[in-house]
Structures are given as C-alpha cells and as structure tokens.
ZATIGU-294891 format. One line per 4 residues: their letters; for each residue x, z, y of C-alpha. Coordinates in steps of 0.1 Angstrom, whole numbers. Example, Ala and Ser with C-alpha at 12.3 -4.5 7.8 and 13.67 -1.06 7.14 Angstrom:
2
as) 123/78/-45 ~ 137/71/-11
END
This chain:
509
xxxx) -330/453/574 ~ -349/461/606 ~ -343/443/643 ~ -330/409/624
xxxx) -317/382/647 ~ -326/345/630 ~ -308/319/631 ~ -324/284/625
xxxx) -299/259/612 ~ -299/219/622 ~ -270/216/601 ~ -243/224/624
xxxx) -208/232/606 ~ -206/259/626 ~ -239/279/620 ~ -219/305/597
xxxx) -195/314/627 ~ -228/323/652 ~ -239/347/619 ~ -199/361/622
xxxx) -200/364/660 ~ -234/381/656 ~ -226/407/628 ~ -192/415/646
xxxx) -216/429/678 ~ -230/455/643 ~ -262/436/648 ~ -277/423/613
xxxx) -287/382/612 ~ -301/360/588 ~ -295/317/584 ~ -325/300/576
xxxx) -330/266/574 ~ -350/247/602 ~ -376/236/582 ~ -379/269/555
xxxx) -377/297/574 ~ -402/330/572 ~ -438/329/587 ~ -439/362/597
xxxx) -413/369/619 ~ -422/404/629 ~ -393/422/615 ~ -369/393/641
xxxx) -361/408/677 ~ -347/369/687 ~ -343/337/675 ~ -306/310/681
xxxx) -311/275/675 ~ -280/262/660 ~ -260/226/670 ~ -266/199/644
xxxx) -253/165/632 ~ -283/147/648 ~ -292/134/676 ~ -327/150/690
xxxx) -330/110/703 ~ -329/99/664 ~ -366/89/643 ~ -353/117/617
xxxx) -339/139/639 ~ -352/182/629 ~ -379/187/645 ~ -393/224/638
xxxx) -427/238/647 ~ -411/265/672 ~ -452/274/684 ~ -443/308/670
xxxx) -407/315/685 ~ -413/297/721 ~ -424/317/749 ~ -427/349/725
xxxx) -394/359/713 ~ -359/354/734 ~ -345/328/719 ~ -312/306/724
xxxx) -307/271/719 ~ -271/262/710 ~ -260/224/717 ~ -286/206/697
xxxx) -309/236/699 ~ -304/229/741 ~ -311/193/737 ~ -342/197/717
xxxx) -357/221/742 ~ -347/193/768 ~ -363/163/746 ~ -394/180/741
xxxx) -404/198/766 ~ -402/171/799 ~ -362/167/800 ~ -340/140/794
xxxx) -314/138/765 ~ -294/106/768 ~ -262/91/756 ~ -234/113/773
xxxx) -209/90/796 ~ -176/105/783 ~ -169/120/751 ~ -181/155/749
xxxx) -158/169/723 ~ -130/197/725 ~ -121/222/752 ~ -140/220/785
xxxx) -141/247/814 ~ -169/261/837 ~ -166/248/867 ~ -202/266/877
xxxx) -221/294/873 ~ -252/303/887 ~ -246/341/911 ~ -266/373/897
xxxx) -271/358/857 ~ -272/383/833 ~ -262/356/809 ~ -233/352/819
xxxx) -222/389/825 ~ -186/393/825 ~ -174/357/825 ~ -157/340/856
xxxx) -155/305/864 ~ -131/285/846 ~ -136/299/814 ~ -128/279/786
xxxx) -161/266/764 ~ -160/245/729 ~ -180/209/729 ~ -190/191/705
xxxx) -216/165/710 ~ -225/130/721 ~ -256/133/737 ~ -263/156/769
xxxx) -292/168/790 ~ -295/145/821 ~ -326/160/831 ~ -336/196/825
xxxx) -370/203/809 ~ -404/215/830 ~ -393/249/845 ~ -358/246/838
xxxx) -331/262/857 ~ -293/253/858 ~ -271/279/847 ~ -237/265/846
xxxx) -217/236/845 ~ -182/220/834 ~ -166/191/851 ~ -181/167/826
xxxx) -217/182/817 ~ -235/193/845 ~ -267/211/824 ~ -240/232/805
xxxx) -265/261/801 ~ -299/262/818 ~ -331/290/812 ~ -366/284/812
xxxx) -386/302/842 ~ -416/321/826 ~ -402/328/792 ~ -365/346/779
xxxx) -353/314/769 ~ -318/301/774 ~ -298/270/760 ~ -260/263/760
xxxx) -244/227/754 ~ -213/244/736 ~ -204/263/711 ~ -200/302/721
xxxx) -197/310/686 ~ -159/290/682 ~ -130/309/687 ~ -125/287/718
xxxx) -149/292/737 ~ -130/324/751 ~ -162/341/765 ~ -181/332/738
xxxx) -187/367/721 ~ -197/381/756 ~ -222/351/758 ~ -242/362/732
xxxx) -239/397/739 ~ -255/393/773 ~ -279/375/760 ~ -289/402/722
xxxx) -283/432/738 ~ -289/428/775 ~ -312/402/775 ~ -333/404/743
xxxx) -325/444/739 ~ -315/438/700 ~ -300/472/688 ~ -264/475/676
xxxx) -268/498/645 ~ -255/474/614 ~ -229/492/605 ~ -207/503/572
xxxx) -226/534/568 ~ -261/523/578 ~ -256/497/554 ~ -247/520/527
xxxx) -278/548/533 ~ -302/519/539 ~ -289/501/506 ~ -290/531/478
xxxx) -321/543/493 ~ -334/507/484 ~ -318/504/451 ~ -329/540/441
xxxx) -366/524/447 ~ -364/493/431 ~ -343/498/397 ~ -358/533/397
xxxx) -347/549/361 ~ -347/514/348 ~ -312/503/331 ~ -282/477/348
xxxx) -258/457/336 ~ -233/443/356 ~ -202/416/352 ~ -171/429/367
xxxx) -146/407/376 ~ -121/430/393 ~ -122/417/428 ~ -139/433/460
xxxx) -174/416/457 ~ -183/434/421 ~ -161/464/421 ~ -185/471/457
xxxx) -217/465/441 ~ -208/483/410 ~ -199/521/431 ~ -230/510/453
xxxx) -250/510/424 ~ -235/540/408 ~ -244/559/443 ~ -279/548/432
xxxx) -293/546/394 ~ -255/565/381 ~ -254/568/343 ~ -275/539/342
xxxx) -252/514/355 ~ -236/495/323 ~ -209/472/334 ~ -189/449/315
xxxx) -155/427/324 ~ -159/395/306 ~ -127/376/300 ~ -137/341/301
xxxx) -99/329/292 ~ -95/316/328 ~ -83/347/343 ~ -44/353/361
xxxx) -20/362/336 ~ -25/395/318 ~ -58/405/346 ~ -77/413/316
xxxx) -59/445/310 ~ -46/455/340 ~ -83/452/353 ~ -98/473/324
xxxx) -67/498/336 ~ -75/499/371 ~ -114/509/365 ~ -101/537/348
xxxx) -108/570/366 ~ -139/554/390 ~ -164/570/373 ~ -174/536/360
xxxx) -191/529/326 ~ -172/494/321 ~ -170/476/285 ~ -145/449/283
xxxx) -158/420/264 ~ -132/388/250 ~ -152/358/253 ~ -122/332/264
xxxx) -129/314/230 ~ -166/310/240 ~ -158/296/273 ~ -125/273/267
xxxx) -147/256/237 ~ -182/252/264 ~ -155/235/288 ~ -135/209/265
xxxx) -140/181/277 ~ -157/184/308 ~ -138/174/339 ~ -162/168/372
xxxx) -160/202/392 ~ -202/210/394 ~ -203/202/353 ~ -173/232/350
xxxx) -189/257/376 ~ -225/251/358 ~ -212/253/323 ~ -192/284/335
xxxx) -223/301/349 ~ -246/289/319 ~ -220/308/298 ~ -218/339/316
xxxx) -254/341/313 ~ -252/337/279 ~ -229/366/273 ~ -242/392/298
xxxx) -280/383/275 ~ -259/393/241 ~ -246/427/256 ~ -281/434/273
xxxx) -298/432/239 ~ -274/459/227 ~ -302/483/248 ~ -339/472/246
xxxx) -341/497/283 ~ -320/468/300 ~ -337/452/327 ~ -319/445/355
xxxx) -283/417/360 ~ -265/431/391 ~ -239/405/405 ~ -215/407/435
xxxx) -226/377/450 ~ -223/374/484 ~ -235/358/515 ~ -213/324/521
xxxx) -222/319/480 ~ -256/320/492 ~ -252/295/522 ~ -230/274/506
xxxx) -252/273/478 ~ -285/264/499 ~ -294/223/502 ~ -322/211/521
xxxx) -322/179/534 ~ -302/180/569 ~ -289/212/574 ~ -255/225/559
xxxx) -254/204/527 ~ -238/216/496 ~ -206/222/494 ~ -207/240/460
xxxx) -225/255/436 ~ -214/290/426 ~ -217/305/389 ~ -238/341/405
xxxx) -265/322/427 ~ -294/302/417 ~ -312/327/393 ~ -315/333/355
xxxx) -330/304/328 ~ -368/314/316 ~ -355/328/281 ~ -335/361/297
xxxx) -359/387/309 ~ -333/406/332 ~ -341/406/368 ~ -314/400/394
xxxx) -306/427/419 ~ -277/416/443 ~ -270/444/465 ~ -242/427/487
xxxx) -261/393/490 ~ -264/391/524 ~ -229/404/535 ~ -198/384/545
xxxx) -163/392/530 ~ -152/410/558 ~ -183/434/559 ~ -179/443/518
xxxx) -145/456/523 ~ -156/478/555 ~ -185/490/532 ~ -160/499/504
xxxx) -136/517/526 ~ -174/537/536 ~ -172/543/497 ~ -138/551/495
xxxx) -127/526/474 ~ -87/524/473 ~ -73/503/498 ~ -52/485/470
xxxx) -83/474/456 ~ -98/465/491 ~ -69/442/495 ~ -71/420/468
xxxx) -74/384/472 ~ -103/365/466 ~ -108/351/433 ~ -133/327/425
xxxx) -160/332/402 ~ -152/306/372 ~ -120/319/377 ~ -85/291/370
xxxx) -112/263/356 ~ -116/248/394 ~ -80/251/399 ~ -70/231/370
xxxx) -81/192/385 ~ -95/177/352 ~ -107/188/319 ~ -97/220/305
xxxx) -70/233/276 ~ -54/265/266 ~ -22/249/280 ~ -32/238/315
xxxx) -48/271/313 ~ -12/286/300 ~ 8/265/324 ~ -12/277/355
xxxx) -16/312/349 ~ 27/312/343 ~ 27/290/378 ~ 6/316/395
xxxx) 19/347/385 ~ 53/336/398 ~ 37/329/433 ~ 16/356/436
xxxx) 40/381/425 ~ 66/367/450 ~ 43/370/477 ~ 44/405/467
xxxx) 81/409/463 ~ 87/395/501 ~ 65/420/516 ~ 35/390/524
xxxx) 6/394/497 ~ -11/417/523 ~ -3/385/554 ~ -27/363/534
xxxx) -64/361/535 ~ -59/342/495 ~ -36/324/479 ~ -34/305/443
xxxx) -17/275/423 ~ -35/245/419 ~ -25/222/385 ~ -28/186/396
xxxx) -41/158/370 ~ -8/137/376 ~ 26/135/359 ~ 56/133/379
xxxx) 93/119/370 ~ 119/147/371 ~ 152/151/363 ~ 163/184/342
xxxx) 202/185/325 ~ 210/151/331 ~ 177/138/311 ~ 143/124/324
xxxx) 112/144/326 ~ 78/135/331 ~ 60/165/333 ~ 29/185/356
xxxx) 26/186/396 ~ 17/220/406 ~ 3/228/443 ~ 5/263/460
xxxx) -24/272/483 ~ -21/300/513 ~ -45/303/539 ~ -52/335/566
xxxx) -91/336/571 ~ -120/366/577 ~ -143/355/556 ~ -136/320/541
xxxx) -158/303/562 ~ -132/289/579 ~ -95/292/570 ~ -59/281/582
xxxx) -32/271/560 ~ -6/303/562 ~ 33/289/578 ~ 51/306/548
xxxx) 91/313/550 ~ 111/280/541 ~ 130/305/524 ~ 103/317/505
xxxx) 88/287/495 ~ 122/273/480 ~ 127/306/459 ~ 95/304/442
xxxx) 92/263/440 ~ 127/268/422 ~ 113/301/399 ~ 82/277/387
xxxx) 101/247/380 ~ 130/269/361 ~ 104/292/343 ~ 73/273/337
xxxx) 78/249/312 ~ 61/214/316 ~ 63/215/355 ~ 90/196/371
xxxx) 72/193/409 ~ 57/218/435 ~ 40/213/464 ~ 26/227/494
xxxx) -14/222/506 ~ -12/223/546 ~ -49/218/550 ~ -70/236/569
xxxx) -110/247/566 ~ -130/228/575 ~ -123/198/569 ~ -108/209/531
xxxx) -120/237/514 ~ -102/269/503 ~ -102/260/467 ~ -99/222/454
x) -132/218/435
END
C-alpha cells in the first residue's frame, strides 16, 4: 500500500481506534510499535504518536529515536505523544492539578488554524491522563485550550508538527474525525484512495505475482474473514486454490453441513475434512485458555500439512486472518500487551514447507465485508457473526468433553436461532453462549437439580475493538432463558454478560 500513514504505539488502549478513525477518511495506516517500527519510511506520507500508560516523567518511560520523523514528515503527537514532544524538546511535563480524565470542552482556539478547520469553541474533547504540559517546548505555539489544560493542542514553528492532549480518535471527542482530517489531508496532503475496489485491484494484482502458478490451500471456516480471502484468491491463482473446511468438533450445531451447503455454487474447490476426533482427544484435559488456543492452532496445522501432502505442487497456507488478530497478537514490552493469542497468526513450525500468504491481514472487520460486497459475496453471508477461530473450546470455561461440547452447541443454537426468529440477528455485531465451570442448585418437578450455568453474550461493535453489551427485549431474553433450561438437558441456570469492551473482552478466554 502506497501513501501509508504510521502510527507509533506507546501502548495506549486506544491506538486501534486512531487506525479506525484513519481508515474510515479511505486513507490506508499501519500500527507499529514504538520501539520496532520500519527504517525506511519512504513509502509513509505522516507519522501519529499515540497516548500511552506512562508517564514521559518516568525512568522507563518510551522513548523513540524520532531523528527520522521530526522536522521531516508531519506528524501528530496524541496525549503522551504531546507530552513527549514537550519533555524533550525544552517544555515542561508535570503532575496535572486536577484529574484529567473524561469529557472536557474547548474553551480556546487559536483564529485562522487549519487544524482545527470546522470545529467551534466548546466542542467536546476525550481526556485521559495525569500529567500535562505546563510549559510548551522551544518554538511551540498554543493552539487551544479547555477550562482545565491550558496547552490542549500546540504546533511547532518551523516544522508540520502538531500535538493534542486528548483523544480525537474516541467517539467523544465530537470533532475528533475532523481533527485529523485537517491535519492528513489538509495539512500533510495524504490521499484518500483506500477504498473497497482499490483494495481489491491492488490485492489480486499482488497475489497473481507472488503465488504465480504455484498451488494454495486454504481452511475455511464459513465466516466472513476466510470465505473473503478464499473468492480473493480465486480472482487471482483460480483452479489453483484448494480449500478445505475442517471440522474440529467445536463448531455450532450442525455448521459442518450447512457450511459445506452454502459453498456450494461459489465456484469454490472446497473439501470437507472430519477431524473433531483429532481435536477433542489434543484438548482433554487441558483447561488454561492460551494451552486450548495453542493446542487448537498446533492441530490445525497438523491437518492442513496431511491434506497438503495429498499434492507435492502445494506450497502456499492462505488464512483469513485479520488485522485486530495481528494487534492483539503483537507483545513487546510496553505497548498494547497481549491480550490473546489467535490459532492463524504467529507462523508455521520448521517441519511444514508451505508458505503463508494472508491476503486480508491488514484489514479491520468492517473493511472485509465492504471488500466482499466489491466481490459480490451474498449479503447473508456478509452478515454472519463473528466466530472465533478455535471455535466453542474458549467458550466452554475449563477443560473440554464431547458433552460440554454437546451441551453448548444445544444452548447456542437456541439463542442464536431466537435472535433470528425475533427479527434481531442482523441488530447484533456477535453473539454466543458461554458454559460456565460451576454447578448451580435448581429445582425441576418438585426434585433438586444441580446442574450447568450457562451465560449469553450480545454486544453491537464495528470491528471488535471495542464493543457494547446489546439491551436485548426482557421479553426476549425470558423466552429463550426458559427454551434452554426446558430443552437443554443438564442446564438449570442462564445468565446475562452486561460487560462492555474494554474493560472485558468479547469472548471469555
């Protein structure tokens, strides 16, 4: 991708939503961590520094060698980014009087700004730090203040740099979007051409070059992330595209047909391959979430390298794995820690000789299902909720059996297919049964129960980076809490999660 914008994160929880904010202006942008990001940085039109955790006053506070950024790219220092570009360069960060946290409002902004374009005084702005600037750095300029934080945003004289103390990238900073507008396109002159069918020309053309007549195989799992990369790749290499659904036993009740049904009629060579035995015997016993996910993806491995050998021309393991698996993957010390691992990111073990080609890696949620509508992919397909890679294992809290696995499947098929049934599948972003590791005491015909605790998780998101719980019908939610505890046998309790993300994540391991 040409005219990147990169983003240097300090480890802010927040660094995914400035990549959001900047795709949704159809610019392309990259996260790299502060202290591994690329030397040459010719292909990069600007640079944002993103908030952190620190404190810039702090012995191991980030500190990044920015001689190649500073002074000859435009660049913009978000909250900690602002304070480090104070600290170091002749300011003064210091301990801020009053908390700094939560909704604030401009109270100034400097006349005839470019920056700030569009926005009026008394727009609303996010904050969320300790520290602020008391003093601006050599050559700074005040931009704007709040009633609290008089260096809200300042510039550097001499050079297209410009630092905020808040978050533009939140959805409450109401201006934010416009922010950084003003600053890629009229400021630093970044074009706007990532879109759907850019993404598409520029992406064949690439996998037409690298595969070149060289044979593919590919796991489908029937969600949006592989059933993408699969007709993007068929665009490309065609005939030579080999893919296979592997039923690893932890799928939703009956997906494994109705899955090998829908491909029917795409154009797609797809081989269905039963391999739930394989993976329920790897996983007995094992019961800490990272052992499951690793043992899942080790296994997965291990099957797509048996159907490889079936053709000696094999070379190449496509996956659908997309961008937050590769950020939420990514641990350095500092900045955005690991959440999870995920089954598709992290490479292949020595003995497979397939290479790895990953043709939506560096695309949000969001962004896949506009590419497959470019593709035209059916909308049904488009629609379907996430599902996560090792499938019902990391929604059964403890080791695994064939009748947890039983148990949860019957739980969510009665949820999902309610949501259905009341007109609100397409009103949620995903939505799943968890099977908790507790027994509750029940009462069923007059006699005592002790039996499973099931909870049901709904949440509305874009592109799971963050997520809301979803306010369900009380109506709704007592029809299928009564349908699991009357139709599932060995549950007797059903619960709602309420969280939101962050702090919780979307799924519970």
């Amino acid at each position: 991708m040409q005219h990147n914008v990169l983003i240097l994160d300090f480890g802010s929880q927040y660094t995914q939503l400035i990549a959001r904010r900047v795709r949704e202006l159809n610019i392309f942008c990259e996260i790299f961590p502060y202290n591994n990001f690329p030397t040459d940085l010719s292909s990069y039109k600007a640079v944002i520094l993103s908030g952190s955790p620190f404190s810039v006053r702090a012995e191991d506070a980030p500190h990044p060698d920015l001689s190649q950024i500073r002074g000859k790219m435009p660049l913009l220092a978000v909250c900690y980014g602002a304070q480090y570009l104070a600290h170091f360069s002749g300011g003064l960060v210091a301990p801020s009087d009053t908390r700094e946290y939560g909704r604030a409002n401009l109270s100034f902004i400097k006349e005839g700004e470019v920056f700030f374009d569009g926005v009026s005084e008394n727009s609303q702005v996010w904050m969320s730090h300790s520290d602020t600037v008391k003093t601006l750095p050599t050559n700074g300029v005040k931009l704007a203040s709040t009633h609290d934080v008089e260096n809200a945003a300042y510039k550097i004289e001499g050079e297209t740099t410009y630092a905020i103390q808040f978050h533009p990238e939140v959805y409450h900073s109401t201006d934010g979007k416009q922010i950084l507008e003003n600053f890629l396109v009229k400021i630093a002159d970044v074009p706007q051409n990532f879109t759907p069918n850019a993404f598409v020309e520029e992406m064949v053309a690439e996998l037409k070059e690298k595969i070149g007549n060289d044979k593919v195989v590919l796991g489908l799992s029937g969600g949006v992330d592989s059933t993408v990369a699969a007709v993007l790749l068929h665009q490309a290499i065609g005939p030579n595209l080999h893919c296979i659904f592997v039923n690893n036993g932890l799928l939703r009740k009956n997906e494994y047909e109705s899955v090998l049904e829908q491909y029917k009629g795409m154009g797609l060579n797809v081989k269905g391959v039963d391999a739930s035995a394989r993976f329920l015997d790897a996983l007995a016993g094992i019961s800490e979430p990272e052992a499951k996910r690793k043992t899942i993806g080790r296994v997965f491995i291990e099957v797509f390298d048996d159907e490889s050998k079936i053709s000696d021309e094999v070379k190449w393991l496509a996956q659908g794995t997309i961008y937050p698996d590769v950020i939420e993957s990514v641990s350095v010390k500092g900045p955005s820690a690991t959440i999870k691992s995920h089954h598709n990111v992290g490479g292949l073990p020595e003995y497979m000789k397939l290479k790895i080609v990953e043709p939506l890696r560096m695309l949000f949620k969001d962004e896949v299902r506009r590419v497959g509508a470019t593709l035209g992919i059916d909308a049904a397909l488009l629609g379907r909720h996430p599902f996560p890679g090792p499938g019902l294992s990391i929604r059964i809290l403890g080791d695994i059996t064939p009748e947890k696995v039983r148990i949860l499947q019957e739980v969510d098929a009665v949820f999902i297919d309610g949501l259905r049934s009341w007109g609100l599948y397409d009103k949620v972003w995903q939505a799943g049964a968890i099977l908790l590791p507790v027994n509750s005491v029940g009462v069923m015909g007059d006699e005592r129960t002790y039996e499973k605790v099931v909870a049901l998780r709904a949440v509305e998101s874009t592109d799971g980076m963050t997520a809301d719980w979803v306010h369900l019908p009380y109506d709704f939610l007592m029809k299928v809490s009564n349908d699991i505890i009357n139709k599932v046998k060995g549950v007797n309790r059903v619960v709602y999660d309420i969280s939101s993300k962050p702090p919780a994540t979307i799924e519970w391991e």
